[in-house]
gemmi code that builds the backbone of each chain (N, CA, C; Angstrom):
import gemmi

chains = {
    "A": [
        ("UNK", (225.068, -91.891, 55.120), (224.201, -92.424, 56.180), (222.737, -92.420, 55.710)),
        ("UNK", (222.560, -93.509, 56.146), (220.612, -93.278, 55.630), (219.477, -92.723, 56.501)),
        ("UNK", (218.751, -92.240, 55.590), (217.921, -91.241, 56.177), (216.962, -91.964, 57.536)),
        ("UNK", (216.723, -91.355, 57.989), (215.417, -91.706, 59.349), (214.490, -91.699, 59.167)),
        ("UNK", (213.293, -92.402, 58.911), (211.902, -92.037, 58.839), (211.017, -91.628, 59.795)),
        ("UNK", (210.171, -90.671, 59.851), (209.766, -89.670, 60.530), (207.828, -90.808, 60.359)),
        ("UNK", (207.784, -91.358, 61.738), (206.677, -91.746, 61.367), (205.111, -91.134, 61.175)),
        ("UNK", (203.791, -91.262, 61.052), (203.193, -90.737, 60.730), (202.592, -89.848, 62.255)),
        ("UNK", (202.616, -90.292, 63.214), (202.395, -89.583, 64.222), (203.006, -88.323, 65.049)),
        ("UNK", (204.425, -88.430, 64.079), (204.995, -86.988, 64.195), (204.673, -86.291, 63.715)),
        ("UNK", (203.947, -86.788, 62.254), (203.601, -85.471, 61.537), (202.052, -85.050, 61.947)),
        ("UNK", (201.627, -85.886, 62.485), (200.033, -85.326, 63.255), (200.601, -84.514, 64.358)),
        ("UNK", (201.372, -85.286, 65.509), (201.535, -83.995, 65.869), (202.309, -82.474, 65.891)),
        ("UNK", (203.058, -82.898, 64.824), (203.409, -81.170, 64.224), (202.329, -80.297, 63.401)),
        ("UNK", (200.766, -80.943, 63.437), (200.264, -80.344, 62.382), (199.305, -79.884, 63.712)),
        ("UNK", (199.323, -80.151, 64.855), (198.741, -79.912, 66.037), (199.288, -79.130, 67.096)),
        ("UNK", (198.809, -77.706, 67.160), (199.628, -77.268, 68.189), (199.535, -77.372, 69.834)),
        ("UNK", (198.521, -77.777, 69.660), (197.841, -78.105, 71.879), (198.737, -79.465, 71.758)),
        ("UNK", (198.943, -80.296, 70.708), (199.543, -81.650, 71.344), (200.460, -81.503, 72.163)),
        ("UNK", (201.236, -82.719, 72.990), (202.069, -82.179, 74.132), (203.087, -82.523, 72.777)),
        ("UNK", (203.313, -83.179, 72.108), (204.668, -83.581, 71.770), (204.184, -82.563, 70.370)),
        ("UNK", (203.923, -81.365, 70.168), (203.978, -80.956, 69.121), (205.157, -79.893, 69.133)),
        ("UNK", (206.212, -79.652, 70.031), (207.268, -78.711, 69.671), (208.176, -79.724, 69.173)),
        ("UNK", (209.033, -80.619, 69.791), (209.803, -81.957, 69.543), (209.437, -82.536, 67.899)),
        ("UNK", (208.165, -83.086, 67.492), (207.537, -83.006, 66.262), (208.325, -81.940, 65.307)),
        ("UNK", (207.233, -80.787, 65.751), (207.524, -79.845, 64.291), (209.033, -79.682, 64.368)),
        ("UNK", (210.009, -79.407, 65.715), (211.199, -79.806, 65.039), (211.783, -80.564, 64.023)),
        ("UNK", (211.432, -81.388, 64.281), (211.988, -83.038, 63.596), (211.440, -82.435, 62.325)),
        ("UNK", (210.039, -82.139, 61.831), (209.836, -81.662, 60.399), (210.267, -80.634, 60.306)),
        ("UNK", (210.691, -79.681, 61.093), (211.551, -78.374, 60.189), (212.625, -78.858, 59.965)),
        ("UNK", (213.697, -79.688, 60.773), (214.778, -80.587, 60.493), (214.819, -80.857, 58.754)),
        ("UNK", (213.614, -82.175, 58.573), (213.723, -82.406, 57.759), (213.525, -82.166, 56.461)),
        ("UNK", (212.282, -80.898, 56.715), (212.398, -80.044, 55.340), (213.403, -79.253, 55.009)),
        ("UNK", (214.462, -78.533, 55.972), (216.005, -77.899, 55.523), (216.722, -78.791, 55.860)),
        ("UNK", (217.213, -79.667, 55.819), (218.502, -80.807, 55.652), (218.219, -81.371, 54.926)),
        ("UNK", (218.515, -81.592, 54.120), (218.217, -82.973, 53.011), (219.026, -84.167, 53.458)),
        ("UNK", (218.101, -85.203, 52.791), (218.584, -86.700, 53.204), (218.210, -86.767, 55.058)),
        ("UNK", (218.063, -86.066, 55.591), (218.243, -86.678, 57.135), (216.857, -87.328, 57.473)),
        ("UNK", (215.759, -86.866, 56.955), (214.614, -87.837, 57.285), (213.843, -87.994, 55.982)),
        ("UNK", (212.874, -89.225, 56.022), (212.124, -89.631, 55.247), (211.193, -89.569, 55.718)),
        ("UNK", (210.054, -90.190, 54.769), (208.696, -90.989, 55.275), (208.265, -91.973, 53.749)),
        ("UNK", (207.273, -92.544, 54.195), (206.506, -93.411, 53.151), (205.623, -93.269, 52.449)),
        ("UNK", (204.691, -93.371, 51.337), (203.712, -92.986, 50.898), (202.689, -93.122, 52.163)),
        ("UNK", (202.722, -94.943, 52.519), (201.745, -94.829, 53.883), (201.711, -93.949, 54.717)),
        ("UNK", (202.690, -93.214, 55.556), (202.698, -92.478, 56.520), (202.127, -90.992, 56.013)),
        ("UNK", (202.166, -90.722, 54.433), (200.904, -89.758, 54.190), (199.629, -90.073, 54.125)),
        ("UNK", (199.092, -91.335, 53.623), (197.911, -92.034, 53.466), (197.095, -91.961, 55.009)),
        ("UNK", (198.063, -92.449, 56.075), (197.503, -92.389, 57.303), (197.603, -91.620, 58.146)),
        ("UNK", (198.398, -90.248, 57.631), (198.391, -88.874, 58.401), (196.678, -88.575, 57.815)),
        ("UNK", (196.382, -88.212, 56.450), (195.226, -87.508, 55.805), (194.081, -88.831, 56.373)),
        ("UNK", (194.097, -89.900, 56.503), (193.045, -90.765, 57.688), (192.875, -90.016, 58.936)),
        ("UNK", (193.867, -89.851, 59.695), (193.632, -89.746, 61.122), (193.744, -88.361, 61.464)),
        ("UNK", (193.644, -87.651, 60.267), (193.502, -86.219, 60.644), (192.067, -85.901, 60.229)),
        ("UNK", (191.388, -86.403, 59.358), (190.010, -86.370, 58.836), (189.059, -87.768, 59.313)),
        ("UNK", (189.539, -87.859, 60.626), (188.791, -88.286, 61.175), (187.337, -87.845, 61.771)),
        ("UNK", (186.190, -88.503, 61.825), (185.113, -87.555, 62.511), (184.649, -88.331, 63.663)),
        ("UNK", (184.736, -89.052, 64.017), (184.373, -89.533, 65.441), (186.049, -89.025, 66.377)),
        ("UNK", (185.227, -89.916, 67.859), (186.010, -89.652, 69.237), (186.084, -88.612, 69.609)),
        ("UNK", (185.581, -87.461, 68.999), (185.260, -86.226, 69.742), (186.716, -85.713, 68.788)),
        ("UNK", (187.132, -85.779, 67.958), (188.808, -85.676, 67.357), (187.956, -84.493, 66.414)),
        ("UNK", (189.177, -83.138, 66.231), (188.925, -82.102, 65.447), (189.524, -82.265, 64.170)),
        ("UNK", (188.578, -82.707, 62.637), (189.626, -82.641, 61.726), (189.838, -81.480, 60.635)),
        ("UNK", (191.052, -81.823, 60.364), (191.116, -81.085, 59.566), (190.597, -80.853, 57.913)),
        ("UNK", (189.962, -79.612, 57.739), (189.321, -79.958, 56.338), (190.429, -79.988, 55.155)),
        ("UNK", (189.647, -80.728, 54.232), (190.420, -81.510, 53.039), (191.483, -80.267, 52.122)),
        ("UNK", (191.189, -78.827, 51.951), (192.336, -78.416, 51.387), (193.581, -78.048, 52.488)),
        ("UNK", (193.322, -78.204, 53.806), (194.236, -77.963, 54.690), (195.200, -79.128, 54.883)),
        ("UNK", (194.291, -80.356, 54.620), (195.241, -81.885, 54.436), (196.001, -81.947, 52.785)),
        ("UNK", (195.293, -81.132, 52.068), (195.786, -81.271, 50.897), (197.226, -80.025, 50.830)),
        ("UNK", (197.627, -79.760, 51.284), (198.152, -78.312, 51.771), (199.491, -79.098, 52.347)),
        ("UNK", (199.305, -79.622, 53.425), (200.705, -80.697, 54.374), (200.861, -81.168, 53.466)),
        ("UNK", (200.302, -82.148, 52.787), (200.823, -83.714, 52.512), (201.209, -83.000, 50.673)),
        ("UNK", (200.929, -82.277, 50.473), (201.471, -81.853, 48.797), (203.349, -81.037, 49.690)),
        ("UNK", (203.310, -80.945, 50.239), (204.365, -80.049, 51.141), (205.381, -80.799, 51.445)),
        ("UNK", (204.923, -81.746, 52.349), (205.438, -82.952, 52.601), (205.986, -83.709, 51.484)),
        ("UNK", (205.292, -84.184, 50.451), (205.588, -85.246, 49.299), (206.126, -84.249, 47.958)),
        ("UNK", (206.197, -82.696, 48.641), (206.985, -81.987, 47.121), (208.491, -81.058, 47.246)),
        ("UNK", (208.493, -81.319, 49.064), (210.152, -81.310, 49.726), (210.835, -82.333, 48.649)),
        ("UNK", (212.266, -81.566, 48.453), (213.314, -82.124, 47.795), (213.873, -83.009, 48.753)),
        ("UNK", (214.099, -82.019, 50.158), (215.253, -82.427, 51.138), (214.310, -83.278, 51.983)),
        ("UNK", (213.463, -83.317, 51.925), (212.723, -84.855, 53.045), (212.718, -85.590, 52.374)),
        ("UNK", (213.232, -87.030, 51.999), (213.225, -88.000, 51.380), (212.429, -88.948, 51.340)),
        ("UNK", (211.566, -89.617, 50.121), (210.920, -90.635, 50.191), (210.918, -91.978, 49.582)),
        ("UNK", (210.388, -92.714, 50.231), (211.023, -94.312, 50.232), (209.241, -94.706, 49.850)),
        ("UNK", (209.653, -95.843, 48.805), (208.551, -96.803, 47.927), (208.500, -98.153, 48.174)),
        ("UNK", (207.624, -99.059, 48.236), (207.779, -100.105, 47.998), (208.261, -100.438, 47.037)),
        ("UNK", (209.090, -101.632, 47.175), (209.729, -102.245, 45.744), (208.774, -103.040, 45.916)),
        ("UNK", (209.086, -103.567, 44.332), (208.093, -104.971, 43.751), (208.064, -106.112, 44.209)),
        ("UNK", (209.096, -106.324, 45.137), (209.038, -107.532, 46.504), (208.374, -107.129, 47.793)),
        ("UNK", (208.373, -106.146, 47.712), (208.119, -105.735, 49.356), (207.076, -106.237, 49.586)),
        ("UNK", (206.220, -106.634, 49.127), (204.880, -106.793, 49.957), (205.006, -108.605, 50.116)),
        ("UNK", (205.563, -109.095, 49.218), (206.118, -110.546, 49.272), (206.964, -110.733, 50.849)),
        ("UNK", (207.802, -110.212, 51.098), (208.748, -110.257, 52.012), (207.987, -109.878, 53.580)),
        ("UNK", (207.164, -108.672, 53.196), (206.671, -108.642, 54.272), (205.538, -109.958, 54.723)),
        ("UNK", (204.946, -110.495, 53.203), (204.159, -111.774, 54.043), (204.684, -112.934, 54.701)),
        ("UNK", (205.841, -113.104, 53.791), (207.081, -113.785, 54.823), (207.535, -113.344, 56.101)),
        ("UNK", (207.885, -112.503, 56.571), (208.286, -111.432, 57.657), (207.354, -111.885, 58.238)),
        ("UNK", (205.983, -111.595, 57.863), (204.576, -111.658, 59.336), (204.870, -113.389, 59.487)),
        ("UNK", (204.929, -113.951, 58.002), (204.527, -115.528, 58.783), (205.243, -115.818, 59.855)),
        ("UNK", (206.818, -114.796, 59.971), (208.132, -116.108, 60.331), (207.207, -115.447, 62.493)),
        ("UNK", (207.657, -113.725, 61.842), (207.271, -113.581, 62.993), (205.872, -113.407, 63.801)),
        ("UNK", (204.788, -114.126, 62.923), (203.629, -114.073, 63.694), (202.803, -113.329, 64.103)),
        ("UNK", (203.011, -112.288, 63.090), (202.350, -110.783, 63.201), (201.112, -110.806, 63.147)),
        ("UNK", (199.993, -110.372, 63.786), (198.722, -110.365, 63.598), (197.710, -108.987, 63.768)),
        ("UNK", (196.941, -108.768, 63.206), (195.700, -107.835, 63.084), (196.400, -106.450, 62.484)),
        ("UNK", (196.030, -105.456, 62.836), (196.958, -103.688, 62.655), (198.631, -104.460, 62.629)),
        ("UNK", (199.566, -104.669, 63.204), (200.620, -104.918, 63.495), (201.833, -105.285, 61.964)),
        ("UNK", (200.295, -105.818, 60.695), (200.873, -106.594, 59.513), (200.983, -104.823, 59.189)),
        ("UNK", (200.220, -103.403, 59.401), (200.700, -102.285, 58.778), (201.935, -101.900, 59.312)),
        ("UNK", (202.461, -101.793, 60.585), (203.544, -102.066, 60.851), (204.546, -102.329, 60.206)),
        ("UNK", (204.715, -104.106, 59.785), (205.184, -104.645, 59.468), (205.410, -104.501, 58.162)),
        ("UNK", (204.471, -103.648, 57.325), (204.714, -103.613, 55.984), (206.049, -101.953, 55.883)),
        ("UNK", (205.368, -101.125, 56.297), (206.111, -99.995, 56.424), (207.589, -100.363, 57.264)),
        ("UNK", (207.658, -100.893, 57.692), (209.242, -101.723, 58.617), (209.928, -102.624, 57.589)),
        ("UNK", (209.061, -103.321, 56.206), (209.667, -103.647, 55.181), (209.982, -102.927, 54.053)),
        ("UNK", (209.293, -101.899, 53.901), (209.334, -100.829, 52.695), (211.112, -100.031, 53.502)),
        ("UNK", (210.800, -99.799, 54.437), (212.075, -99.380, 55.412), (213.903, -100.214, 55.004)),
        ("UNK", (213.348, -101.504, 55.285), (214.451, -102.123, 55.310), (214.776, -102.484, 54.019)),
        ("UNK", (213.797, -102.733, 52.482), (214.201, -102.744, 51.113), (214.848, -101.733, 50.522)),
        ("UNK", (214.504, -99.980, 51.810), (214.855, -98.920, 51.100), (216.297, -98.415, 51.671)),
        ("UNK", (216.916, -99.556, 52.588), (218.003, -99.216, 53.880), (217.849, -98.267, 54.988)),
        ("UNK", (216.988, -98.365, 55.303), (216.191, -97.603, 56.737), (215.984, -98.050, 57.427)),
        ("UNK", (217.031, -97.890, 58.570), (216.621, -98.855, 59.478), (215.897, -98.335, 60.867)),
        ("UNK", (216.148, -96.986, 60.910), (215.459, -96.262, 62.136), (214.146, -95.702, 61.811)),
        ("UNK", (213.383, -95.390, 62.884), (212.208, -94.570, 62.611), (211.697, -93.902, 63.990)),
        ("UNK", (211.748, -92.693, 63.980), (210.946, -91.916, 65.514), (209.693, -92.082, 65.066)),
        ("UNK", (208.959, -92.222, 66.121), (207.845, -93.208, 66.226), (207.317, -92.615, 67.909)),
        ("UNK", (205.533, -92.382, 68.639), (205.752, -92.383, 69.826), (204.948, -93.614, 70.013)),
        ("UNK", (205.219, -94.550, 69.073), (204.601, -95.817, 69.537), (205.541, -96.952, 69.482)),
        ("UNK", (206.847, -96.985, 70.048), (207.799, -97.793, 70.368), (207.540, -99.333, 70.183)),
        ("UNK", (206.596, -99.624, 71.321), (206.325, -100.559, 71.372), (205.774, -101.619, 70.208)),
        ("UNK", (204.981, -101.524, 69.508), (204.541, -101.504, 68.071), (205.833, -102.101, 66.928)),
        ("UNK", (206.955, -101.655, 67.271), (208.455, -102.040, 66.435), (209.146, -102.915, 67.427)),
        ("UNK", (208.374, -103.298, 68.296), (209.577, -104.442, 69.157), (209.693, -105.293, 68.536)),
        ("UNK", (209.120, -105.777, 68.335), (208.527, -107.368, 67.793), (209.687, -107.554, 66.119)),
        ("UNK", (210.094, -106.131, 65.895), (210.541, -106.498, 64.418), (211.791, -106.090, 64.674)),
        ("UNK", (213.090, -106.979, 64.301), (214.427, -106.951, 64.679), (214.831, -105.953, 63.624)),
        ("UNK", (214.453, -105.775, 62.481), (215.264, -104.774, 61.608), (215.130, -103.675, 61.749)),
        ("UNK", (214.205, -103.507, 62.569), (214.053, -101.481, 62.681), (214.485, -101.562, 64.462)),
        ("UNK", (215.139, -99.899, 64.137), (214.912, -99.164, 65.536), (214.532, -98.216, 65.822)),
        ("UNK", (213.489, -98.432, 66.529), (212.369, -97.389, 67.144), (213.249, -96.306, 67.929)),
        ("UNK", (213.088, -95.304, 67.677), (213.581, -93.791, 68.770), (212.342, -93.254, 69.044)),
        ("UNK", (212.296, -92.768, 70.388), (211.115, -91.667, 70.604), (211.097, -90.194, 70.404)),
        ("UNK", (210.230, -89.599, 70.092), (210.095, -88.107, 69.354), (211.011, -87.341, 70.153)),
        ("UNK", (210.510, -87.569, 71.359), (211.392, -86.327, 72.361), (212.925, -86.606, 72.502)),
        ("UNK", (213.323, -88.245, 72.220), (214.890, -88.026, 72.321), (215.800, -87.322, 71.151)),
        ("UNK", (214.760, -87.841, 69.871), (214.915, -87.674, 68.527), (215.020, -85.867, 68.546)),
        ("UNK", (214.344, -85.390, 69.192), (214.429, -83.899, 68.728), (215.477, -83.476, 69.443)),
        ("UNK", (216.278, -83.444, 70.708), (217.358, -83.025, 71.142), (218.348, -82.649, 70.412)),
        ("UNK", (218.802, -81.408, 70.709), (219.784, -80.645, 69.471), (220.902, -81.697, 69.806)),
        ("UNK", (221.674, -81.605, 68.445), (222.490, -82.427, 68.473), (222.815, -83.939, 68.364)),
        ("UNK", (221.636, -84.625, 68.015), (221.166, -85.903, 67.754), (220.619, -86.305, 66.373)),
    ],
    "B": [
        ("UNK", (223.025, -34.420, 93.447), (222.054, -35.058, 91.967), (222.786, -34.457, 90.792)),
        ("UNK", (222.643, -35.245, 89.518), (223.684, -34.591, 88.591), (222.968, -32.875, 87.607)),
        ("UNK", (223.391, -32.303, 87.630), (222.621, -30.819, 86.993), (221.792, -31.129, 86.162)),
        ("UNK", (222.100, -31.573, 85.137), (221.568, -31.827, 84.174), (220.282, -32.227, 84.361)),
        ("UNK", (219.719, -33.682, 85.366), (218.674, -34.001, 85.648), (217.942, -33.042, 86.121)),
        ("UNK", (218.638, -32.201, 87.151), (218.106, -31.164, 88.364), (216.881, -30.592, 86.960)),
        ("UNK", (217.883, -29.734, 85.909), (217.468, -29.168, 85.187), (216.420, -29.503, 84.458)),
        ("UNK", (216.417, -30.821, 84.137), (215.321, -31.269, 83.007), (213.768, -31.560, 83.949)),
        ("UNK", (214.079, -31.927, 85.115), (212.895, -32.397, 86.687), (212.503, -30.536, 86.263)),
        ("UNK", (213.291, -29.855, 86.468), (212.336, -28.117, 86.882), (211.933, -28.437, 85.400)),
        ("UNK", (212.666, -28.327, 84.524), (211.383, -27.669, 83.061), (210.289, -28.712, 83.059)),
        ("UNK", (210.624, -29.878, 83.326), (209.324, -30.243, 82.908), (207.983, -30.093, 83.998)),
        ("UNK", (208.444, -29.866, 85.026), (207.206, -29.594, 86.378), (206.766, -28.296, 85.958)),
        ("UNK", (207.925, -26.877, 85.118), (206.997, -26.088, 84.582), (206.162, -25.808, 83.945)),
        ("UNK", (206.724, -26.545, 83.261), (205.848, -27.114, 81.828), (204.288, -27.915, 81.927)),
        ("UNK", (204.590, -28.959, 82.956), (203.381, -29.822, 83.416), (202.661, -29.510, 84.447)),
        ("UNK", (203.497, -29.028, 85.523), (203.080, -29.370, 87.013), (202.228, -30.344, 87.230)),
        ("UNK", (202.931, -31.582, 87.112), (202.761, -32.640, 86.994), (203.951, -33.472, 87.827)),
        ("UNK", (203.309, -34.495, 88.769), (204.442, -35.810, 89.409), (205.519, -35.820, 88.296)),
        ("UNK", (206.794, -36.265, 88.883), (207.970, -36.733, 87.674), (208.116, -38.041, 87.960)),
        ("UNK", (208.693, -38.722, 87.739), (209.519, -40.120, 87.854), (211.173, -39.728, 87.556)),
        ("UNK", (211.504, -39.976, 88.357), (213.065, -39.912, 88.033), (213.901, -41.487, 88.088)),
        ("UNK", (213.895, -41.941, 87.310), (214.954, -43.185, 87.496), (216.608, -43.283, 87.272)),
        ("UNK", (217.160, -43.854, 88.317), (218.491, -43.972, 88.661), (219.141, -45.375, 87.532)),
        ("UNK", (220.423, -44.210, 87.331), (221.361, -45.517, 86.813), (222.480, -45.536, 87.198)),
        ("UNK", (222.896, -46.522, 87.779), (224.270, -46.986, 88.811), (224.178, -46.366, 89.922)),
        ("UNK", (223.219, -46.087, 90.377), (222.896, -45.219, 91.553), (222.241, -44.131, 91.494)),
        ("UNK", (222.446, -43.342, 90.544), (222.594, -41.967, 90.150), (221.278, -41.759, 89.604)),
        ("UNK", (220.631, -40.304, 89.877), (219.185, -40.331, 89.034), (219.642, -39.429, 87.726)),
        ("UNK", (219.062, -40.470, 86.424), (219.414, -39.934, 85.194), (218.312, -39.296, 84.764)),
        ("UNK", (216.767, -40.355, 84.238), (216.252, -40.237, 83.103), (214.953, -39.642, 84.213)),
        ("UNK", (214.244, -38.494, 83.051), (213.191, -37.930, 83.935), (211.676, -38.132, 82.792)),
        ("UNK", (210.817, -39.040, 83.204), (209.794, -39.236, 82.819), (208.462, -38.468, 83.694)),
        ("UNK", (207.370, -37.905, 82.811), (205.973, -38.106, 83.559), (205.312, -39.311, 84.081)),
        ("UNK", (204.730, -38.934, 85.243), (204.125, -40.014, 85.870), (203.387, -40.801, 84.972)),
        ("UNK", (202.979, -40.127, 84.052), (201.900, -41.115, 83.500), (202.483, -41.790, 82.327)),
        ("UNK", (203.403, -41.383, 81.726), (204.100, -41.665, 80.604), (204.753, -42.574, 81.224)),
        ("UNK", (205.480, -42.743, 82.341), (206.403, -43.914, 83.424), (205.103, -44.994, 83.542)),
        ("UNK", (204.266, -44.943, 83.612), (203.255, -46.413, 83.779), (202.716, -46.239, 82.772)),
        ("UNK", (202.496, -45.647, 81.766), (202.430, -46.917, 80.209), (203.559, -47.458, 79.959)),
        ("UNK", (204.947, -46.821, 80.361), (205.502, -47.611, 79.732), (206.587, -49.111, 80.698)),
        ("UNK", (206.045, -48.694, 81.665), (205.717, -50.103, 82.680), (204.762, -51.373, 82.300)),
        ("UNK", (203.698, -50.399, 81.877), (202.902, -51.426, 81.786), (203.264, -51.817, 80.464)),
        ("UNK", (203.069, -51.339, 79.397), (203.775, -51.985, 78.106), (203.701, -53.326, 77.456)),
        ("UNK", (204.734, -54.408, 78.342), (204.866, -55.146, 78.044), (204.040, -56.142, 78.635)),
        ("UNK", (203.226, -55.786, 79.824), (202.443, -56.779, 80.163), (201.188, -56.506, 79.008)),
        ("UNK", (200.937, -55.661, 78.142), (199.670, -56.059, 77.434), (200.525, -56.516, 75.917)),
        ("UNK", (201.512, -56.083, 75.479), (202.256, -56.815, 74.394), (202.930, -57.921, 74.714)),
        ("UNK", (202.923, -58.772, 76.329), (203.427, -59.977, 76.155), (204.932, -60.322, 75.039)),
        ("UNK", (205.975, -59.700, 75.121), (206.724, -60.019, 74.687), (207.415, -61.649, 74.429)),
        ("UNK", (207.404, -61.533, 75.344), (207.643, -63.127, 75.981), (207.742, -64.190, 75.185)),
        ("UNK", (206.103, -64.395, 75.375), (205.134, -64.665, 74.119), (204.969, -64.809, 72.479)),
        ("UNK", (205.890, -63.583, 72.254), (206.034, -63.551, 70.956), (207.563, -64.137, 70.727)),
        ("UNK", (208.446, -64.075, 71.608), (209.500, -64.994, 71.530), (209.419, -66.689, 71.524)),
        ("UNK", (208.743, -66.550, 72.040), (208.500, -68.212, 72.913), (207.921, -69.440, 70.997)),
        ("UNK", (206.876, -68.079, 70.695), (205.859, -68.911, 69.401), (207.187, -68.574, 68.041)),
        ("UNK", (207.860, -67.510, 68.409), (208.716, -67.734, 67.170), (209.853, -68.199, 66.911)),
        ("UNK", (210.428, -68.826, 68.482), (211.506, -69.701, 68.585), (210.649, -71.105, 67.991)),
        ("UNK", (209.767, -71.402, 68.544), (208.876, -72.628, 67.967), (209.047, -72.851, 66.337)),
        ("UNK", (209.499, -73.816, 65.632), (209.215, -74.116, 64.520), (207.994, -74.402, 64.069)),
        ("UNK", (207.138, -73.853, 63.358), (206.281, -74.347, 63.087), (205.967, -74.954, 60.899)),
        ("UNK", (206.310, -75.871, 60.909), (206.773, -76.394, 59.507), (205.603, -76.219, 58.466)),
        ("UNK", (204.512, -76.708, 58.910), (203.509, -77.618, 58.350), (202.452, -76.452, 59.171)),
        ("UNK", (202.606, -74.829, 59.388), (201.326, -74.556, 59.912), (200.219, -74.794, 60.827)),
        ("UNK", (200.592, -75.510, 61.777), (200.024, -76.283, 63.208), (198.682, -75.916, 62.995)),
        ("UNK", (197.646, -76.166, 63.302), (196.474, -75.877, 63.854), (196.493, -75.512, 65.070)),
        ("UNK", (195.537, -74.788, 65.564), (195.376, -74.728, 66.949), (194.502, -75.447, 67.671)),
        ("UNK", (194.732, -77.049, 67.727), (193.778, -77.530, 68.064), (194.516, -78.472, 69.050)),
        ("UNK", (193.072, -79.457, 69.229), (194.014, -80.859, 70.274), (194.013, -81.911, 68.861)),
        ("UNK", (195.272, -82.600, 68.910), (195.754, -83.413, 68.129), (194.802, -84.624, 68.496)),
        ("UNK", (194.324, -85.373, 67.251), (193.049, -86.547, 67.325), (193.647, -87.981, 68.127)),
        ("UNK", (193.280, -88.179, 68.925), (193.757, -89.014, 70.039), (194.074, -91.010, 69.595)),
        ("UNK", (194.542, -91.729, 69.640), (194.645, -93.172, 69.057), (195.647, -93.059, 68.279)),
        ("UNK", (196.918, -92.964, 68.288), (197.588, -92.848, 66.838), (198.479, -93.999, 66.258)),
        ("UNK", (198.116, -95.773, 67.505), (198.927, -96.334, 67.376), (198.007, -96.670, 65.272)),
        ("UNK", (199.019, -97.959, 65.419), (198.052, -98.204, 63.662), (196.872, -98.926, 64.384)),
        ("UNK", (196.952, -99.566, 65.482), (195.824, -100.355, 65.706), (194.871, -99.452, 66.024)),
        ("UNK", (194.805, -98.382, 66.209), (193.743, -97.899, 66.211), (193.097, -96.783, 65.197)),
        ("UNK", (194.307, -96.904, 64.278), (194.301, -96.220, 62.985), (193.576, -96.915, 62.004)),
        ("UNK", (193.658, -97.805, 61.852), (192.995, -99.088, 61.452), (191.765, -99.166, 61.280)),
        ("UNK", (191.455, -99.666, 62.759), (190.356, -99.628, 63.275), (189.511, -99.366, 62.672)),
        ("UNK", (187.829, -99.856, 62.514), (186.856, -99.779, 62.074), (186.237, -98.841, 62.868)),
        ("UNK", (185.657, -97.980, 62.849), (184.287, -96.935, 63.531), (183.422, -97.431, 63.837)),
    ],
}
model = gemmi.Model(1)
for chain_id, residues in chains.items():
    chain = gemmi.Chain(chain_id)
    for i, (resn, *xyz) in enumerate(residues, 1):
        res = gemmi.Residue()
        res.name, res.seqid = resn, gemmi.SeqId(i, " ")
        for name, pos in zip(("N", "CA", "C"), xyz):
            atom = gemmi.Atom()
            atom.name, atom.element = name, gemmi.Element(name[0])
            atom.pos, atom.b_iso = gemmi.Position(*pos), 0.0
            res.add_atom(atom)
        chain.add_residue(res)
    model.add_chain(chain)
structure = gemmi.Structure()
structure.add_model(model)
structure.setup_entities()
């Protein structure tokens, strides 16, 4: 079975403990650092965890750079969390993908990580931004909190 | 009352002359504490919060949480986003 990708907003909020969805989260990443194969992520979804955690506006608390360097070496040096690359088409396919379906502004990052997904046979991803993956028939969006329920 | 307790309530009031606490089990009064030794160890757990320490270590915590509020916008469109 292929792995699940764990999108980047789970792992912000497992790296956050006041968040509301940060127990459900760090499940899903303790999950996936002792099971192997059951979840993934992308290079992007580290690229834009260490963005939106070292953020300095909106009043947002970030985190300093050896504490981001700390997750994401953790994250990307797990055996048992699996990670998925663009192939040497992917970014081709995805400009096809946006033309057919008309993807526009933020939505083409989406769309690229939903193709790196589907070149790598991934077709799911917990995500608490659902909505964001409608639009693209090859993935299916789950939400954090159903995703963490024992037994799922 | 069972002897035994009878017995241990007199030595220690000789000993202290001091309140006892006697607490019952299945009815019966067994265990004989000092008053004051019976409310620390009442109180106890309300300043060690046991609870508490169950609650954070049933919690997985993978990745070392911060204790903070998680940075708010997380669709990509606002990940994106210019400042």
């Amino acid at each position: 079975m292929p792995p699940t990708l764990l999108d980047t907003n789970v792992l912000v909020h497992a790296a956050y403990r006041r968040s509301p969805a940060h127990v459900p989260a760090a499940t899903l990443v303790d999950r996936g650092l002792k099971e192997r194969g059951l979840f993934c992520i992308a290079p992007q979804n580290l690229v834009e965890f260490a963005a939106v955690v070292t953020r300095q506006s909106r009043g947002d608390q970030p985190l300093p750079g050896d504490e981001v360097h700390r997750i994401t070496d953790l994250l990307y040096r797990s055996r048992t969390l699996a990670k998925i690359y663009p192939r040497r088409g992917t970014v081709a396919r995805a400009m096809k993908e946006g033309g057919r379906l008309r993807v526009s502004g933020a939505g083409w990052y989406d769309l690229f990580l939903a193709v790196t997904m589907r070149d790598a046979g991934v077709r799911v991803i917990i995500t608490e931004n659902l909505s964001d993956f409608e639009q693209l028939p090859f993935v299916v969006a789950r939400r954090i909190s159903e995703a963490a329920m024992p037994g799922v | 009352m069972p002897r035994d307790v009878a017995k241990r309530i007199a030595t220690r009031i000789a000993k202290t002359n001091e309140p006892v606490v006697v607490t019952s089990r299945g009815g019966k009064p067994s265990r004989v504490y000092g008053l004051e030794e019976y409310q620390k160890m009442v109180d106890l757990p309300n300043q060690v919060k046991p609870w508490e320490h169950r609650k954070k270590k049933a919690t997985p915590d993978p990745l070392g949480a911060v204790d903070a509020d998680p940075p708010t916008g997380l669709s990509r469109r606002e990940l994106y986003e210019e400042d």
